[in-house]
C-alpha positions in Angstrom: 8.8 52.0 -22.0 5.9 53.8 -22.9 6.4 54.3 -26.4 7.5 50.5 -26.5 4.5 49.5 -25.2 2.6 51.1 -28.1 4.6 50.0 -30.9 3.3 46.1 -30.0 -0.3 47.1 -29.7 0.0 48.7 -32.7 1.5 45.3 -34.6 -0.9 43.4 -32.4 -3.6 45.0 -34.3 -1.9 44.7 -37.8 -1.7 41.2 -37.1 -5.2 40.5 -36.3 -6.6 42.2 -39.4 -4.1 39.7 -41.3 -5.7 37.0 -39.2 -9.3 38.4 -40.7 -8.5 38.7 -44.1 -6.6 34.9 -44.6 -9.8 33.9 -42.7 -11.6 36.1 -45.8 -10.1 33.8 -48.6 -10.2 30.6 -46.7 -11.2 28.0 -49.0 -14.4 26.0 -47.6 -14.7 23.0 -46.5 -14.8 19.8 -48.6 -18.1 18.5 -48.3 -18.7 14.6 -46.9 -20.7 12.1 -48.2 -23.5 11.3 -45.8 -23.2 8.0 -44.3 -25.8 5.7 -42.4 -25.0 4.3 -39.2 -24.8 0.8 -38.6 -25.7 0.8 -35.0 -29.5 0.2 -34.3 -31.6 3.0 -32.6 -32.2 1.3 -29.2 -35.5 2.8 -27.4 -35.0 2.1 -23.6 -38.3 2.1 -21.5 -37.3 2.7 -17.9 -40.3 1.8 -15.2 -42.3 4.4 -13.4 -41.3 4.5 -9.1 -42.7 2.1 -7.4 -44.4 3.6 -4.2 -47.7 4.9 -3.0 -48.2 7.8 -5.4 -51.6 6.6 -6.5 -51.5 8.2 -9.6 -48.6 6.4 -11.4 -47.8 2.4 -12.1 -45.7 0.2 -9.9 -45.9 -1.8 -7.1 -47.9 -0.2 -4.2 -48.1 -2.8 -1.4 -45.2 -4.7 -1.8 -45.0 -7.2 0.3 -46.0 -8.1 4.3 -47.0 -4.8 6.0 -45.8 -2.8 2.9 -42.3 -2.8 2.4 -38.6 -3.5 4.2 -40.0 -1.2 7.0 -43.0 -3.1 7.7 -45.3 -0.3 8.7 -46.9 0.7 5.2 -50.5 -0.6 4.9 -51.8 1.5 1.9 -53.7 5.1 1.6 -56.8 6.1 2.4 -59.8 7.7 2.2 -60.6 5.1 4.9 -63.9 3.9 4.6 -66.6 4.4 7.5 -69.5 1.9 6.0 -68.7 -1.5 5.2 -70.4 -2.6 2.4 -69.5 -5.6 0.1 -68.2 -3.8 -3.1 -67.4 -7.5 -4.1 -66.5 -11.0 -3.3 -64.2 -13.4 -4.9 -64.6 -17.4 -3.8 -60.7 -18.8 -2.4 -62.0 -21.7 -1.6 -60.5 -24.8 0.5 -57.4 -27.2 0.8 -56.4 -29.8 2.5 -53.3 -30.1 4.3 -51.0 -31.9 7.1 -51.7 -32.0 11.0 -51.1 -29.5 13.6 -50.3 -29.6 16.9 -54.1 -29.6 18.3 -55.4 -31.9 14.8 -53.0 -35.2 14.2 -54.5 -35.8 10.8 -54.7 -34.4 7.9 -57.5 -30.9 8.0 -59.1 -29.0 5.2 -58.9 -25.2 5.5 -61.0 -22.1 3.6 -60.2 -18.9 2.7 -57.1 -16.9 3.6 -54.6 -17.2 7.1 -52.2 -15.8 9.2 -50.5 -13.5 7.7 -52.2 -13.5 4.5 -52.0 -10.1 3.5 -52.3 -9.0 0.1 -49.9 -7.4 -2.0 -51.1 -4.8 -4.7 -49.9 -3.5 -8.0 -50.9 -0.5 -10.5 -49.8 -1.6 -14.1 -51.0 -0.3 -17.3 -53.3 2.9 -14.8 -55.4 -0.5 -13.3 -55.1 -2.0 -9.7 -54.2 -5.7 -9.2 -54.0 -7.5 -6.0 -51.7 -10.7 -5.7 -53.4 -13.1 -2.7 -52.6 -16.7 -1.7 -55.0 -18.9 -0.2 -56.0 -22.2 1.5 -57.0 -23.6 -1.8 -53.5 -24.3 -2.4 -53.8 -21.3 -5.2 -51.8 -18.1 -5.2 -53.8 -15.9 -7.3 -54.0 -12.5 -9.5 -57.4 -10.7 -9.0 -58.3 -7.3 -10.6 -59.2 -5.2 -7.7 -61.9 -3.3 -9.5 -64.0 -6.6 -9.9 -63.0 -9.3 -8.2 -61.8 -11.5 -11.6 -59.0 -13.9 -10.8 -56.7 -13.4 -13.6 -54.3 -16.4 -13.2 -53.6 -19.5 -10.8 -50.6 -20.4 -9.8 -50.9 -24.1 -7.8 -48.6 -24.5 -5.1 -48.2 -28.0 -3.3 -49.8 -26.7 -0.2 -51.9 -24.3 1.8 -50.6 -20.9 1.4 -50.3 -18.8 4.7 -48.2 -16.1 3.8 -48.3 -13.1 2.4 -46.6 -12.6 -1.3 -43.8 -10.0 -2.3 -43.7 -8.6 -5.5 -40.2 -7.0 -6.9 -38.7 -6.5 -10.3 -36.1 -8.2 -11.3 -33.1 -5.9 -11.1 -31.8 -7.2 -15.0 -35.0 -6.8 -16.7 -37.6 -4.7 -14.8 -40.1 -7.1 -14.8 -42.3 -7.7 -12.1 -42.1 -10.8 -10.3 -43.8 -12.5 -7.5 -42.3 -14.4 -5.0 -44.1 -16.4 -2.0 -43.9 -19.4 -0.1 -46.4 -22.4 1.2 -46.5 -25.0 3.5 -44.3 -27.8 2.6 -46.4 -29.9 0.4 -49.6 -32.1 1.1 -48.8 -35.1 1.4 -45.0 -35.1 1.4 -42.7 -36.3 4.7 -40.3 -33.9 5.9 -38.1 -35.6 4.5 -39.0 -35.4 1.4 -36.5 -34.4 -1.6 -38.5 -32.6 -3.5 -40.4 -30.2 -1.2 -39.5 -26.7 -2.1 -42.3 -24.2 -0.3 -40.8 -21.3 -2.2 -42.3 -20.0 -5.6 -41.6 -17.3 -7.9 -43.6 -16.5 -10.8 -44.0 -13.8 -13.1 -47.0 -10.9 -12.1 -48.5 -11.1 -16.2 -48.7 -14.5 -16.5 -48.7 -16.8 -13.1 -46.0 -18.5 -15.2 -43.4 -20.2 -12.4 -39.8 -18.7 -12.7 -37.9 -20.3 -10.0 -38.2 -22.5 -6.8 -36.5 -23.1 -3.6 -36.0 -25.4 -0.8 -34.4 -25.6 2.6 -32.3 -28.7 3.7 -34.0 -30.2 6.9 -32.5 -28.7 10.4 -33.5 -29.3 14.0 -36.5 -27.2 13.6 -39.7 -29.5 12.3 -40.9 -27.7 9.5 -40.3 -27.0 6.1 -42.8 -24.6 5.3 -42.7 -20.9 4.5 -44.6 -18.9 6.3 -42.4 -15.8 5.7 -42.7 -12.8 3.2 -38.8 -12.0 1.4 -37.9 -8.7 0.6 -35.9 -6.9 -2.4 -33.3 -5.1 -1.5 -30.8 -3.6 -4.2 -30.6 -6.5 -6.4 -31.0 -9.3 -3.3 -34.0 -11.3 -2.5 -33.9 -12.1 1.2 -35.5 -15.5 1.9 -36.7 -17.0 5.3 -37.6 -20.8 5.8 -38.8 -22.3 8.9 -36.0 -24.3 8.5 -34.6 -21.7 10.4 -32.6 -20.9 6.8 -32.0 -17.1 6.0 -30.9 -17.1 2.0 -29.5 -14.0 0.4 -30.4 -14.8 -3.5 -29.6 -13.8 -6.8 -33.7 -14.6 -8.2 -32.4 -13.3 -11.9 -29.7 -16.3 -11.8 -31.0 -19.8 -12.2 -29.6 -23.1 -12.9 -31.5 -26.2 -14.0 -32.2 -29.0 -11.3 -34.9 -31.8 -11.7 -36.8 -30.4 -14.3 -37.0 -27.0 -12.3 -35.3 -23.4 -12.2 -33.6 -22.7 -9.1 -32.0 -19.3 -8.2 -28.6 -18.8 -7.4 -27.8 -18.1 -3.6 -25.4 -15.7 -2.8 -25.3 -16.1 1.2 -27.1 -18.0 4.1 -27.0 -18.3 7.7 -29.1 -20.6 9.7 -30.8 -19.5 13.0 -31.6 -22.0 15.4 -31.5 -20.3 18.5 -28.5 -21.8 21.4 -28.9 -23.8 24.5 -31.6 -22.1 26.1 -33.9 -23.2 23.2 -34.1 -26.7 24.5 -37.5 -26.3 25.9 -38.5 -25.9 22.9 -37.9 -28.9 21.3 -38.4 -29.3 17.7 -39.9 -25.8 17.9 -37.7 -24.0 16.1 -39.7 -22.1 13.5 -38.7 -18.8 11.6 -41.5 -17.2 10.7 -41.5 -13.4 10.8 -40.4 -11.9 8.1 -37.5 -9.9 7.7 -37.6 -6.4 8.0 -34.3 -3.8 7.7 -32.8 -0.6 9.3 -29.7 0.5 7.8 -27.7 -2.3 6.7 -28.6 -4.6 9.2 -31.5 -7.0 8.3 -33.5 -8.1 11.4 -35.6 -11.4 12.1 -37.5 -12.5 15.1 -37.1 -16.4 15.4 -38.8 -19.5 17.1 -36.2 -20.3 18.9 -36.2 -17.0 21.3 -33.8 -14.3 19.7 -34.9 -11.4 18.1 -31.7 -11.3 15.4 -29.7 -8.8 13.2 -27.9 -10.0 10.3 -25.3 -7.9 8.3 -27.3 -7.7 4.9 -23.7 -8.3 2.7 -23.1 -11.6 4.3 -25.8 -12.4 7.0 -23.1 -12.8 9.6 -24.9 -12.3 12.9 -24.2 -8.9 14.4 -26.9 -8.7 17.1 -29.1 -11.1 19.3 -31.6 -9.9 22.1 -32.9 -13.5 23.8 -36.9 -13.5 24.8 -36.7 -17.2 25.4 -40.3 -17.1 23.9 -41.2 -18.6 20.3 -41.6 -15.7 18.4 -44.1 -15.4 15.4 -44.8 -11.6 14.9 -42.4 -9.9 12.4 -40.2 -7.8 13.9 -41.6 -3.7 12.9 -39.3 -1.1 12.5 -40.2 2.6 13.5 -39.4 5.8 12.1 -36.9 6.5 15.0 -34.9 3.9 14.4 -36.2 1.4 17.2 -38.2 -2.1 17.1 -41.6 -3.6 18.3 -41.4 -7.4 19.0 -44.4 -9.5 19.6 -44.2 -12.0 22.2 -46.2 -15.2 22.4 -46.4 -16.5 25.8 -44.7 -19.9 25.4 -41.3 -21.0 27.3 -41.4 -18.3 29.1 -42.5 -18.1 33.1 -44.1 -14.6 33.0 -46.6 -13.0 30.3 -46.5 -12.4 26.1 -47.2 -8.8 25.0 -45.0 -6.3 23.4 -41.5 -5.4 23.4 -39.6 -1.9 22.2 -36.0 -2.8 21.8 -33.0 -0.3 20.3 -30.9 -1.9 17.9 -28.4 0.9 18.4 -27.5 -0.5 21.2 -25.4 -3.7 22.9 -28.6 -6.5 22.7 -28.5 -6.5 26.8 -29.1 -2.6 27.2 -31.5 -2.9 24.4 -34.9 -3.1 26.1 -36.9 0.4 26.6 -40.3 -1.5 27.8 -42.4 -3.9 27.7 -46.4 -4.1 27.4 -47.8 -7.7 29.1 -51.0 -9.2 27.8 -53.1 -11.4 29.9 -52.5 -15.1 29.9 -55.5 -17.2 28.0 -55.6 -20.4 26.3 -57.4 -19.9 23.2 -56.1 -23.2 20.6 -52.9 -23.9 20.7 -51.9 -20.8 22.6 -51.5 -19.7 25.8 -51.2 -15.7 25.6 -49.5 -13.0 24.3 -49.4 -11.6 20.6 -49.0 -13.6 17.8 -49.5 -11.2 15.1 -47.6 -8.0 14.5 -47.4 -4.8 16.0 -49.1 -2.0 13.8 -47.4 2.1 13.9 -48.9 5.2 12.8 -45.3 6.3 12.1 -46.2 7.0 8.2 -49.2 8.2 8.7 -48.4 11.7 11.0 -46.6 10.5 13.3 -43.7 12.4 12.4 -43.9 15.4 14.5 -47.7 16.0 13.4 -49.1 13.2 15.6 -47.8 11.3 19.1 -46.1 7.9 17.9 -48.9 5.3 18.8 -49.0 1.5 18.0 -52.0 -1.1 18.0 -51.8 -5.0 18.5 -54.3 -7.3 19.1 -53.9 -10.6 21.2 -54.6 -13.7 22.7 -56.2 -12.4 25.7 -59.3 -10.8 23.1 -58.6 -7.4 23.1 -57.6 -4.8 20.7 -54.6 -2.3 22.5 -53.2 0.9 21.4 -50.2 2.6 23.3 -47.9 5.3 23.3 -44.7 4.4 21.6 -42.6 7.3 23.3 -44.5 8.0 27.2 -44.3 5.7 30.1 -47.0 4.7 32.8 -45.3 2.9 35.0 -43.5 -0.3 35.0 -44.6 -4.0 34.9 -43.3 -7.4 35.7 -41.0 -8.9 32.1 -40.9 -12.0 30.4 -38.6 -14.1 33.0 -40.3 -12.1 36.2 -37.8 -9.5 35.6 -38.8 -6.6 38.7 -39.7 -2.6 37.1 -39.2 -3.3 33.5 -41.1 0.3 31.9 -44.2 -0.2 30.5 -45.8 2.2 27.9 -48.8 4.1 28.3 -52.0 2.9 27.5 -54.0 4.6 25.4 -56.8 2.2 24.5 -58.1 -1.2 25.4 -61.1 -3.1 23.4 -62.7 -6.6 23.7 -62.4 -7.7 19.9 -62.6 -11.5 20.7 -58.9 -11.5 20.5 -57.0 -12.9 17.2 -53.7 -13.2 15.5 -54.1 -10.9 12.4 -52.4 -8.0 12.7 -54.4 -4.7 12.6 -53.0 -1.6 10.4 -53.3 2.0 11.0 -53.5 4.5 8.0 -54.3 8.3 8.8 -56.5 8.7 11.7 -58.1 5.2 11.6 -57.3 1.4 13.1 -58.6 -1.6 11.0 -58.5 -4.8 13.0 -60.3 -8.1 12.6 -59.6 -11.2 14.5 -61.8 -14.2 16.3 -64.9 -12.0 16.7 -65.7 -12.4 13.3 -65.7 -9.1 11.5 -63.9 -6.3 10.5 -64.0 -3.5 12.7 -63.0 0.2 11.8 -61.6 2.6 14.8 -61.6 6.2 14.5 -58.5 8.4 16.1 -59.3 11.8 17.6 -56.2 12.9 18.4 -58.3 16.1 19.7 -60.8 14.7 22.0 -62.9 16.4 24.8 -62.2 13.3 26.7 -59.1 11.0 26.3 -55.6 10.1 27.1 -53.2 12.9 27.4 -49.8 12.5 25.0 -47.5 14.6 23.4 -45.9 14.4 20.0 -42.4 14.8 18.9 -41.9 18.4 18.9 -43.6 18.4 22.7 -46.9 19.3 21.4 -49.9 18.6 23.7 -52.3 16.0 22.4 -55.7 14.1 24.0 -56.4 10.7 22.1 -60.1 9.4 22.3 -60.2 6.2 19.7 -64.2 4.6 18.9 -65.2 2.1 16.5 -67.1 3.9 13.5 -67.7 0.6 11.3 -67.8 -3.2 11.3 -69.0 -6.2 8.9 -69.5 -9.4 10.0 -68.2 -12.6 8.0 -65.9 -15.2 9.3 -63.2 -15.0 11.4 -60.3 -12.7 10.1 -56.5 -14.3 10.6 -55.4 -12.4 6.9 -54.0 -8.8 7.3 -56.1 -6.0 5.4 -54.8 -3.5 3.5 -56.2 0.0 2.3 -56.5 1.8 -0.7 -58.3 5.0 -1.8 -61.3 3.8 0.2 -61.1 0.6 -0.4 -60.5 -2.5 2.3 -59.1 -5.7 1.1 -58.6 -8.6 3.5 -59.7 -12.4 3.4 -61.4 -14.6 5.5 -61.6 -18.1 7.0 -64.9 -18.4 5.5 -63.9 -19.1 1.8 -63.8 -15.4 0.7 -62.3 -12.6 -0.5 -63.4 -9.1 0.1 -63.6 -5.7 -1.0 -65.9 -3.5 1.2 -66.1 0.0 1.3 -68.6 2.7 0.8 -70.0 1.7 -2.9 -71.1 5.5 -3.2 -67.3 6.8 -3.0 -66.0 7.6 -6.0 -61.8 7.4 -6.4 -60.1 10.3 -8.1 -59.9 10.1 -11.5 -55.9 9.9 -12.4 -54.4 11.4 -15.0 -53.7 9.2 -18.0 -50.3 10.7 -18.3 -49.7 11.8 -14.9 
């Protein structure tokens, strides 16, 4: 076998010098003619990230505290003097009764929620704000200089979203007004909601809401972008799930295609409440459930492909506060005191769970007429949860209310228990951190890093420090069982009117409007920004 097994090496290599030489004389290739293509060279630009990397374009502040979360409010430096860096007029509108005015009423300046939204494009800032002037408006946020006007039928409450549209990449803005002075609910042709495009205020799209059992057709209520889905909320009580890139021709207008809707209007128990069947929060998301807290008394959870309702926790309040998510996975709920026999306050509810074994406590705020309100929160709840709170700091949260004070608790440690909504006996109450008379209010404060911004009825805009090592405080631990004492102390305040609009931060800079016609951007003038990078 041996000797066989030589004998084919030995003609394996004989063959494979024949392989070389053939390869040797080979003749070459025939050469091709060169031939152009006929198929354009297509350049595709592809946006930066949007997020809250200062140092690149996109959308920073997206929408109502920040994004889907609703506990973004910008980055700091946070500013400890106050001074105007500049002013920018709003102005006034007029507009339809309320309950406590039965004719029409001229308002200034910026409301509840009225938050701004902001946007880096082209390495400069740009803030998107809607006022009482009936004028949602572009402003460059170095200056002050309103860029373009967009005029809306109505006073504009809310607080815009800005998203691109998922075919093009293009920024768009979409926000929503009160129905339209001086139009009857019944009108045809209100449609609160507007979406125009960020570079040139140009309208894009509009939409209504048939009339329901609620009375109002205004949008108070920012939408969010989610995949390729704008998520719409009308006091109507409508919930849309829309297409904005697909529009059809109505009346001389653009109107966006609607993919899904589900109308929330509360059940029997809401008959107390009359007409007063408002959905205003706006919607906020954890997983793939979209959540909304309505006027009717339920704190909802729709399933974002369809908006079937897969969970509903009953307050029995009305509800205005958005409903905020936290990082663990749980909710805090504002609770007006109205239709209800006990207190407003707070709520922490688990979604994970079956909506009656969802409650984990409940913070009451003292009763007080103050307007049209009786007590409670009407704003939203504020977290520190992307700000350190991730195992670096103990969870806290921050409201203010009806009752005039600013309050900070512990989201995670108990103190106690306290008296629910309905008189319910030992519900757990968190533990309170901090407690100050701000003249009470309905803006919602924000928290970024170690400080609390909060303005309200007092009539400025105050600025709390957070020691979360003090020699004398409140005793917490954090996430990882760390040992923490919390002291918190107001470092700064400007006076102006009175604050209903929710502030945002950003690289020491606060922006928030006021009920007294303005606009403003206060900080330290002597801090200087970080240069960025032109091609960071």
């Amino acid at each position: 076998m041996l000797g066989v097994l030589r004998v084919v090496v030995a003609l394996a290599g004989v063959a494979a010098l024949a392989g070389c030489e053939a390869a040797d004389v080979a003749p070459p290739a025939p050469e091709r003619p060169a031939i152009e293509s006929v198929l354009p060279t297509v350049t595709v630009e592809l946006p930066e990230p949007d997020g809250p990397d200062p140092t690149t374009d996109g959308i920073k502040v997206a929408t109502f505290l920040g994004d889907e979360t609703r506990r973004f409010y910008g980055i700091g430096p946070v500013p400890e003097e106050l001074s105007v860096i500049w002013r920018t007029a709003i102005g006034s509108g007029t507009t339809g009764g309320t309950a406590s005015s039965s004719g029409p009423v001229t308002w200034a300046g910026t409301g509840w929620t009225g938050q701004p939204a902001l946007v880096r494009d082209d390495g400069r800032l740009y803030l998107i704000v809607g006022g009482f002037d009936h004028d949602l408006v572009k402003i460059d946020a170095e200056t002050g200089e309103e860029l373009w006007a967009y005029e809306f039928d109505d006073v504009i409450k809310g607080s815009p979203t800005v998203f691109r549209m998922p075919d093009t990449g293009k920024l768009a803005v979409v926000c929503g007004s009160r129905r339209g002075f001086p139009r009857s609910i019944a009108d045809p042709s209100i449609a609160p909601v507007r979406c125009v495009d960020f570079e040139t205020g140009e309208e894009l799209w509009r939409l209504t809401a048939p009339r329901s059992r609620s009375y109002s057709r205004d949008a108070d209520s920012s939408p969010i972008m989610i995949g390729d889905t704008l998520y719409v909320a009308i006091e109507t009580g409508h919930v849309y799930a829309v297409d904005p890139t697909t529009t059809e021709e109505r009346d001389g207008h653009r109107w966006p295609v609607i993919k899904h809707e589900q109308l929330l209007l509360g059940d029997e128990r809401a008959s107390s409440h009359g007409g007063n069947l408002v959905l205003e929060s706006s919607p906020s998301v954890i997983g793939d459930t979209l959540y909304l807290a309505s006027g009717a008394g339920h704190v909802y959870g729709l399933e974002m492909s369809d908006l079937s309702v897969v969970w509903d926790y009953w307050i029995g309040s009305d509800l205005d506060g958005s409903p905020v998510t936290t990082a663990d996975g749980h909710i805090l709920q504002a609770v007006e005191r109205q239709y209800i026999p006990g207190k407003g306050g707070v709520l922490k509810l688990d979604p994970s769970k079956p909506a009656d074994e969802a409650l984990v406590w409940f913070f009451p705020t003292e009763n007080r007429g103050l307007a049209d309100w009786q007590g409670g929160v009407i704003g939203s709840v504020a977290v520190n949860d992307s700000y350190g709170s991730d195992a670096q700091r103990p969870a806290l949260a921050c409201f203010t209310a009806i009752d005039g004070n600013l309050y900070v608790v512990s989201q995670d440690e108990l103190d106690g228990t306290a008296t629910g909504p309905h008189g319910e006996q030992d519900v757990p109450t968190p533990k309170l951190v901090f407690k100050e008379y701000v003249g009470g209010g309905i803006s919602t404060p924000i928290m970024v890093d170690d400080y609390i911004i909060q303005g309200g009825y007092g009539a400025t805009m105050n600025v709390f420090r957070i020691d979360y090592d003090a020699t004398e405080g409140v005793d917490l631990t954090d996430a990882e069982g760390r040992e923490w004492r919390v002291a918190v102390t107001e470092v700064a305040s400007f006076p102006a009117g009175s604050f209903e609009s929710t502030p945002i931060v950003w690289q020491g800079r606060i922006y928030v409007g006021s009920r007294d016609g303005y606009f403003y951007c206060l900080g330290d003038p002597d801090y200087v920004a970080p240069e960025t990078p032109e091609n960071p």
